[in-house]
VOVO-781308 format. One record per residue (C-alpha): residue number from 0; residue in one letter; x, y, z. Coordinates in steps of 0.25 Angstrom, whole numbers, plus 2048, in hexadecimal, padded with zeros to 3 digits. Layout:
BEGIN
NODE  num  residu    u    v    w
NODE  NUM       a    X    Y    Z
...
This chain:
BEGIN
NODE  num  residu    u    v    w
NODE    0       x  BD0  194  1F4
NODE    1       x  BC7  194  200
NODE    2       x  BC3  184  1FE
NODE    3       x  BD3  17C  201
NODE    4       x  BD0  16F  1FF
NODE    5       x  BC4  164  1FD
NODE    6       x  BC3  164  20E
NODE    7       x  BBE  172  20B
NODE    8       x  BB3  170  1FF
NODE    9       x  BAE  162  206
NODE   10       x  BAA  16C  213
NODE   11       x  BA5  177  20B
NODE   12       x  B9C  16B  203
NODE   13       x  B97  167  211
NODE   14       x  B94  175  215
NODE   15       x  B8D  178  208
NODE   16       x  B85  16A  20A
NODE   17       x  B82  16E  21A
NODE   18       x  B7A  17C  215
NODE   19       x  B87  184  21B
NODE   20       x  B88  18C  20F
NODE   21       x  B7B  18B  207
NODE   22       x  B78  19A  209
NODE   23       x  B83  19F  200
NODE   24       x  B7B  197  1F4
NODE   25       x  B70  1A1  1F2
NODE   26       x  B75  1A8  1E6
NODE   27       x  B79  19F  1DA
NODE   28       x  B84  198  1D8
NODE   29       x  B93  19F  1D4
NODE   30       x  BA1  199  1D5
NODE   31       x  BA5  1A5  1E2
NODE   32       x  B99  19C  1E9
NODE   33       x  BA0  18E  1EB
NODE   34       x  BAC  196  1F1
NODE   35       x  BA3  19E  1FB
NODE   36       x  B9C  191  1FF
NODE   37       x  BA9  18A  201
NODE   38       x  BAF  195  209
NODE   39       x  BA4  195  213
NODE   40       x  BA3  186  213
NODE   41       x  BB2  184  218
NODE   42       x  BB0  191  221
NODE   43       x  BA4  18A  226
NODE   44       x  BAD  17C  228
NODE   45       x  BB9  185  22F
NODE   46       x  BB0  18A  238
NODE   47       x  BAA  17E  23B
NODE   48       x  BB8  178  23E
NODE   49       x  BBB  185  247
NODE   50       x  BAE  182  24F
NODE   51       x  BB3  175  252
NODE   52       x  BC1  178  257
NODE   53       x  BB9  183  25F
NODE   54       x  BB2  177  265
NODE   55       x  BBE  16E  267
NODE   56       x  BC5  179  26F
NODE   57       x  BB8  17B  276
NODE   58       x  BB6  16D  27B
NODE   59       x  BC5  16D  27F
NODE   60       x  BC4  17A  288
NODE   61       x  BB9  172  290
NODE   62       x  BBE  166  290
NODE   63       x  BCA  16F  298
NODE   64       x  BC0  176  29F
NODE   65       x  BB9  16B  2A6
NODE   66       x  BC7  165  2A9
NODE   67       x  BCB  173  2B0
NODE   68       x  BBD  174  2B7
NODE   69       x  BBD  164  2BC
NODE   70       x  BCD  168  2C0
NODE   71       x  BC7  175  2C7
NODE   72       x  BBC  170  2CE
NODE   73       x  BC4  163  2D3
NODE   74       x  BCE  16F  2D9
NODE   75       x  BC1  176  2DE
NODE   76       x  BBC  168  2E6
NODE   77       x  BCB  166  2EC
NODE   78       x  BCC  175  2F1
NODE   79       x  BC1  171  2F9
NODE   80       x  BC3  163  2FF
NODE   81       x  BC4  163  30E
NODE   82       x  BD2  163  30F
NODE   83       x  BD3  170  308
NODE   84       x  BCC  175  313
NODE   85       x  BD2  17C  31E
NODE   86       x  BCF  17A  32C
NODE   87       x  BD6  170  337
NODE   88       x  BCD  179  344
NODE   89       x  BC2  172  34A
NODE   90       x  BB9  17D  345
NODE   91       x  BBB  179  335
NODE   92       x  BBE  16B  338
NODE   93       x  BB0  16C  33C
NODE   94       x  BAA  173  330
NODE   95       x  BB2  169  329
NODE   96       x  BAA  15D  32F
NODE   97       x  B9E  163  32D
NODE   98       x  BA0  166  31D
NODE   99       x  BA5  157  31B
NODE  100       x  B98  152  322
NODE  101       x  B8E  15B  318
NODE  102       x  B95  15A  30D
NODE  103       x  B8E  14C  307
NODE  104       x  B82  152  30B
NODE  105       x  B7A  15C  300
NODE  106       x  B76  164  30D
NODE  107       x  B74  173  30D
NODE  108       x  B80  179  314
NODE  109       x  B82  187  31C
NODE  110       x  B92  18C  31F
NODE  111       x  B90  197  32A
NODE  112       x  B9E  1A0  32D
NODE  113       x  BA5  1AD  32E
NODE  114       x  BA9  1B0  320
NODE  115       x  BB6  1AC  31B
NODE  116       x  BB4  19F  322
NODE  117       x  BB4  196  315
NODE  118       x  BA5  192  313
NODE  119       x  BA6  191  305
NODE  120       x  BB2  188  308
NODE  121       x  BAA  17E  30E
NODE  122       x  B9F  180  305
NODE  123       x  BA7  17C  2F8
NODE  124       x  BAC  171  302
NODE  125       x  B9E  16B  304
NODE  126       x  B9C  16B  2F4
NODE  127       x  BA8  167  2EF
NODE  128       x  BAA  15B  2F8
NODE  129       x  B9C  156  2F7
NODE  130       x  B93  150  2ED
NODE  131       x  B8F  15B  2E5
NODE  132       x  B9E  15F  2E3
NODE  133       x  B9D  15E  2D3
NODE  134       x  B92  168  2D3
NODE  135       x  B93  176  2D4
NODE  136       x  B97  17F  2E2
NODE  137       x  B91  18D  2E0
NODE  138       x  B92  196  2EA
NODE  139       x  B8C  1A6  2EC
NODE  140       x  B8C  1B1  2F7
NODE  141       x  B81  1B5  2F9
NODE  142       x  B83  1C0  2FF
NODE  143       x  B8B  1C6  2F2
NODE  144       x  B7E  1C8  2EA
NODE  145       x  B70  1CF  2EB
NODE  146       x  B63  1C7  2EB
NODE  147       x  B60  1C8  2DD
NODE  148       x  B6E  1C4  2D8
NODE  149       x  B72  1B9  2E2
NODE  150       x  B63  1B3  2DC
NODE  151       x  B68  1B3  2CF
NODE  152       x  B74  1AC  2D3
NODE  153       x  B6F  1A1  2DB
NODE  154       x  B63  19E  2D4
NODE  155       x  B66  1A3  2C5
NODE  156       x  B5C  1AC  2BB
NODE  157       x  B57  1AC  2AF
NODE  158       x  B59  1B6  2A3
NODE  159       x  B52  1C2  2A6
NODE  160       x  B50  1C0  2B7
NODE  161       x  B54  1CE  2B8
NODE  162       x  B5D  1D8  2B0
NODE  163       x  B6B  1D1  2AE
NODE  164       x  B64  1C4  2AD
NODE  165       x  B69  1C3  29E
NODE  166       x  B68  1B5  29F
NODE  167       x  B63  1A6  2A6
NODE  168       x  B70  1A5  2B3
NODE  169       x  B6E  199  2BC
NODE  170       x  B71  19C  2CA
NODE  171       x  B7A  196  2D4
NODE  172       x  B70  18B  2D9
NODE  173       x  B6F  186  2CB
NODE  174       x  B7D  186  2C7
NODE  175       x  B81  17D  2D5
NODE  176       x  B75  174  2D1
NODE  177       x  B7A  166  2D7
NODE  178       x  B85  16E  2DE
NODE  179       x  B88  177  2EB
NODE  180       x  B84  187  2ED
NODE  181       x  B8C  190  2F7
NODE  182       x  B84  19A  2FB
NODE  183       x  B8C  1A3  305
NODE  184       x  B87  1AF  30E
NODE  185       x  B78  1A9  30D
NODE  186       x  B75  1B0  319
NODE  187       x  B75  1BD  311
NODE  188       x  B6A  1B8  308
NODE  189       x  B5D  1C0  307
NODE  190       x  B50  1BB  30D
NODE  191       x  B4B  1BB  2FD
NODE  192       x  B58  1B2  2F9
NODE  193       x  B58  1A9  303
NODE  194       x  B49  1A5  301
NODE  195       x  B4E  1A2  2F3
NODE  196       x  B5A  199  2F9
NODE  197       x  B50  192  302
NODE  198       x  B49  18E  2F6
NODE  199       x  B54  187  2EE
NODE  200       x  B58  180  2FE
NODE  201       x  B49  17B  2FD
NODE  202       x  B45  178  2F1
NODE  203       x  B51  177  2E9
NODE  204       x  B4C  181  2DF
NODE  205       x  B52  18E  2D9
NODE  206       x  B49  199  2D2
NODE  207       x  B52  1A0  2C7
NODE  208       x  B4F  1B0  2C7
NODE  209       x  B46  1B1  2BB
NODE  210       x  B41  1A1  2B9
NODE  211       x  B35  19D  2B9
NODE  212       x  B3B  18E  2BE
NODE  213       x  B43  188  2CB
NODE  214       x  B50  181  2CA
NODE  215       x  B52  175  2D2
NODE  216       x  B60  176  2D8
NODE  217       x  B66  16B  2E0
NODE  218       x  B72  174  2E9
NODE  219       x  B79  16F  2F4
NODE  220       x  B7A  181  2FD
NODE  221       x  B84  184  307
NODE  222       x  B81  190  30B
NODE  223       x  B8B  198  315
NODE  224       x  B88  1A5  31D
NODE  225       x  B92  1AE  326
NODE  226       x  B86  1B2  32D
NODE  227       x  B7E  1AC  339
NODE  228       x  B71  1A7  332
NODE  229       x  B6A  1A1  33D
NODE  230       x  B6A  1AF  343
NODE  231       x  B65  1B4  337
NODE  232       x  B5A  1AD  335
NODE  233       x  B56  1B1  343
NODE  234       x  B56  1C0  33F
NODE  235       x  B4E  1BC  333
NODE  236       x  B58  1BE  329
NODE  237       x  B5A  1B1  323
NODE  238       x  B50  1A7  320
NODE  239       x  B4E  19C  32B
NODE  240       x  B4A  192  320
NODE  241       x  B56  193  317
NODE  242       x  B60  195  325
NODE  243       x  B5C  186  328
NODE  244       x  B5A  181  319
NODE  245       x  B6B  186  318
NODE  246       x  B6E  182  327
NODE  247       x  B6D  174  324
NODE  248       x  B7C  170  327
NODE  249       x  B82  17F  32D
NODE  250       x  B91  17D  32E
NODE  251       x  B98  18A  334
NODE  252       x  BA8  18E  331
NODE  253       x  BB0  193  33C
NODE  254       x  BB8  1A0  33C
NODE  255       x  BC5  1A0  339
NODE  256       x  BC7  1A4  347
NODE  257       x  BC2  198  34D
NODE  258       x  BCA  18E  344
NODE  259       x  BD9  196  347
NODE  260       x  BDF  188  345
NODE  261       x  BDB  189  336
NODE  262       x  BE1  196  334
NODE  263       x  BF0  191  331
NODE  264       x  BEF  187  328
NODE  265       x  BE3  190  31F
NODE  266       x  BEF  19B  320
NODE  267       x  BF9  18E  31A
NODE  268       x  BEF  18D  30F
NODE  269       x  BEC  19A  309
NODE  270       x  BFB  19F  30B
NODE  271       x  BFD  192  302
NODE  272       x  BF1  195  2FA
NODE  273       x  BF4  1A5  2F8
NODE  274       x  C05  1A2  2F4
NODE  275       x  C03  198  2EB
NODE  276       x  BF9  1A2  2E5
NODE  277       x  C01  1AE  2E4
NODE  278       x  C0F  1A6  2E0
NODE  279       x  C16  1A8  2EE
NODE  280       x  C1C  19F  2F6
NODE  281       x  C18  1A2  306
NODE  282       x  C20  199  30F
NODE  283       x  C14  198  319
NODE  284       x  C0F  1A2  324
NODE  285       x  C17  1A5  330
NODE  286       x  C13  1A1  33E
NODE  287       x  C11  1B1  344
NODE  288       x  C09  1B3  337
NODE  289       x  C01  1A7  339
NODE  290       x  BFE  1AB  347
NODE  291       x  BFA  1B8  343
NODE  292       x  BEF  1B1  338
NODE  293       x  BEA  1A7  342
NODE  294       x  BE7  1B3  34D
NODE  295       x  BDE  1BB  345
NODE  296       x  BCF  1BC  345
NODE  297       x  BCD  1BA  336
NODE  298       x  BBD  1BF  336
NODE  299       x  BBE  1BD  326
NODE  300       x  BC1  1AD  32B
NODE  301       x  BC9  1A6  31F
NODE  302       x  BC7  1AF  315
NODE  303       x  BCE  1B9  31D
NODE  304       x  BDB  1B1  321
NODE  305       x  BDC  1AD  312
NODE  306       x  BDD  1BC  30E
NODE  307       x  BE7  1BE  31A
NODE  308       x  BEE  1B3  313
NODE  309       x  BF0  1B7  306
NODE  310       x  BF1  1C6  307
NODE  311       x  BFC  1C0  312
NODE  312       x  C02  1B6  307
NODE  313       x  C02  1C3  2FD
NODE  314       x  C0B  1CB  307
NODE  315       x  C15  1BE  30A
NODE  316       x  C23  1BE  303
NODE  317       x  C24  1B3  2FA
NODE  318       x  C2B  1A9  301
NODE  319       x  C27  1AD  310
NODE  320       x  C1E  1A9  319
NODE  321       x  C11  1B0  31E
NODE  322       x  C15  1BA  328
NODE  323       x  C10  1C4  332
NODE  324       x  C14  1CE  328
NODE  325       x  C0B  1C9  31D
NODE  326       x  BFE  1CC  326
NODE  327       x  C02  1D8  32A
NODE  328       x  BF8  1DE  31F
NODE  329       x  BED  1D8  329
NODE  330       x  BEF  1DE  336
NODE  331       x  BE2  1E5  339
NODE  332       x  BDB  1E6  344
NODE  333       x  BD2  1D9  349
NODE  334       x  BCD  1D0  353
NODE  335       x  BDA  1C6  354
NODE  336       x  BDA  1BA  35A
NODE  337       x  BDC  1B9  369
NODE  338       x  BE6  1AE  369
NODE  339       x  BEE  1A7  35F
NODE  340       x  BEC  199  364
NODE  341       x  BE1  193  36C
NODE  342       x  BE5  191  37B
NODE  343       x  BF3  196  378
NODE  344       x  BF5  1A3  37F
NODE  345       x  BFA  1B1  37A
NODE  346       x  C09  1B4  37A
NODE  347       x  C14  1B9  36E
NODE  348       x  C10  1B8  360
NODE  349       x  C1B  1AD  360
NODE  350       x  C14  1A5  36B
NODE  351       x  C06  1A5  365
NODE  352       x  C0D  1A2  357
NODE  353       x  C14  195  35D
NODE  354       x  C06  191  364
NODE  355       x  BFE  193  356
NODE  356       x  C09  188  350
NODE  357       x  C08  17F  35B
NODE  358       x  BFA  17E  35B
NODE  359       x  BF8  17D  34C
NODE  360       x  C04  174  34A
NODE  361       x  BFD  16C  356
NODE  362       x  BF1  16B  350
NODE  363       x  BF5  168  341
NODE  364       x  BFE  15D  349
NODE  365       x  BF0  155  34E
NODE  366       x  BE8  158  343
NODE  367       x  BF3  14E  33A
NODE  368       x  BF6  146  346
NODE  369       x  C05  14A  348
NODE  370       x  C06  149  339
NODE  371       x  C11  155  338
NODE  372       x  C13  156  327
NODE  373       x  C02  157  327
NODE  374       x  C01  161  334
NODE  375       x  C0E  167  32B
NODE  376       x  C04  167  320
NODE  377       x  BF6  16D  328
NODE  378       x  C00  179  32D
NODE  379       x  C07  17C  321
NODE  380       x  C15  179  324
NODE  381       x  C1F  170  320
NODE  382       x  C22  163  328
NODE  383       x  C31  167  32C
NODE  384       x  C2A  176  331
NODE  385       x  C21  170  339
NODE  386       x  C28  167  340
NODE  387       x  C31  172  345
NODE  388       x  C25  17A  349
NODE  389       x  C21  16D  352
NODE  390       x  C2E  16E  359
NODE  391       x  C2F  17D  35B
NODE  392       x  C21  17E  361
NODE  393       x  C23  170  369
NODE  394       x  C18  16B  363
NODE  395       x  C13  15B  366
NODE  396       x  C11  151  359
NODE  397       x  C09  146  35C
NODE  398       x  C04  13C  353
């Protein structure tokens, strides 16, 4: 029997009653029709009782998504608190200064630096420690797509704006509406495009290719460039108008060469950061191999020594340190640094090892006030390791 029980005939009833199955009572009534009708009305009641189950699941997998992405956006904004950012020279502690005074502030920021320096760092640290943290942080090179494309993806289309354009996409502008845009590499922007970016600075409009209508967007831009913009614009090849609508508050990163102080404890991090990635533990980096990375050049800044790093953490021996041996793979030749420590003068690679150690372990030791577990902390070592290191390079604790 296709009808089980008087469950089943009350919602075939209700279907007949709803109109569900009126079209099967075209034709005259015979005995075969009440069971066609009842099998379509409890077909129609099971898949009713499906769609709901569907639904049920549904709601539960966003009610788990919007957990994972509040959980994932909270580990996002502590990536990128100031104390995840590292850099104890003058030259970053200055940077730093700089980002905490504009970061209240909606004003129009431009990050001028060598590449590999970290401006889209300091970008994501401007939004996510400001007001418009809760909003979207979109970020695009510009350099990475012709005109017509990177228009598209800044300022969206309409269906049918040019041959792919299958359907309506809003651009970048739109989608960080409230929020922060990163636009990276703008000096390599075409005179056509950044006529379009002065409009949306002056106006806060954006034209979608293929409307008919602006888009009012309210957009906090940081723009960063490796290049020199002020000379560009007097060569005429950037626009004087949009150089000082984005030069409102210009903060310029240093080279890793001029902050060699930072180089020690960004090499801690990422040997940290690349072991616990690839399972291994790495016991640390030895002082002849840290000599070696804080003498090089590094013209790819940051980025470069973080390659160095893990292509160096790859090579290591689970359960060693970082040796000399693991960077062997990077011998090539270079401009190297002319002198391992400031004012210290050149001798045995022993020497200028136990100079570098002094002069960081010094340095760690007033930036905590003689505090030895958090200078332990800053240098990557264990309490007990650097206080021998204090006694074998005789150097002075005062608190």
């Amino acid at each position: 029997m296709l009808i089980t029980g008087y469950a089943d005939i009350e919602v075939a009833v209700r279907a007949i009653n709803e109109g569900q199955v009126f079209h099967y009572l075209n034709k005259p009534w015979e005995p075969e029709d009440l069971v066609i009708i009842m099998k379509r009305a409890v077909e129609h009641y099971r898949l009713v009782q499906e769609n709901r189950r569907l639904l049920r699941e549904l709601e539960v997998a966003n009610q788990q998504l919007t957990g994972e992405n509040r959980v994932l956006k909270q580990e996002i904004e502590k990536h990128y608190h100031f104390e995840h950012i590292i850099g104890r020279s003058p030259a970053m502690r200055k940077v730093i200064e700089l980002v905490k005074k504009i970061i209240p502030t909606d004003t129009t920021v431009l990050l001028q630096g060598e590449t590999g320096t970290g401006k889209e760092l300091i970008a994501r640290a401007i939004h996510y420690n400001g007001p418009r943290q809760k909003k979207l942080f979109v970020a695009q090179n510009c350099a990475a797509l012709p005109d017509t494309l990177l228009e598209s993806e800044l300022f969206g289309h309409k269906k049918g704006a040019f041959t792919d354009a299958s359907a309506d996409k809003k651009g970048l502008f739109a989608l960080a509406d409230g929020g922060t845009i990163f636009l990276d590499e703008i000096g390599d922007t075409s005179p056509a495009m950044q006529q379009r970016l002065l409009r949306v600075l002056q106006e806060g409009e954006i034209h979608p290719l293929g409307s008919t209508r602006t888009v009012r967007v309210d957009v906090r831009i940081i723009s960063a460039t490796n290049r020199d913009l002020y000379g560009a614009v007097r060569r005429g090849e950037f626009r004087e108008d949009l150089f000082y609508r984005l030069n409102v508050f210009p903060i310029t990163l240093p080279p890793l060469r001029d902050r060699r102080e930072d180089i020690p404890p960004l090499v801690n991090h990422f040997v940290r950061k690349y072991a616990m990635k690839m399972g291994k533990q790495i016991r640390g980096v030895s002082a002849e191999a840290m000599a070696v990375l804080v003498g090089r050049n590094y013209p790819g800044n940051v980025r470069e020594l973080e390659n160095m790093v893990e292509r160096a953490v790859v090579l290591a021996d689970d359960g060693n340190e970082i040796t000399v041996e693991s960077l062997r793979s990077e011998a090539r030749s270079e401009t190297v640094w002319t002198g391992a420590v400031p004012g210290a003068p050149l001798g045995t690679l022993k020497e200028t090892t136990a100079a570098l150690e002094k002069q960081l372990i010094t340095q760690a030791l007033e930036e905590t006030g003689g505090n030895i577990s958090q200078a332990a902390n800053l240098l990557g070592l264990s309490r007990l390791g650097l206080y021998k290191k204090i006694e074998r390079l005789g150097v002075k604790v005062t608190r």
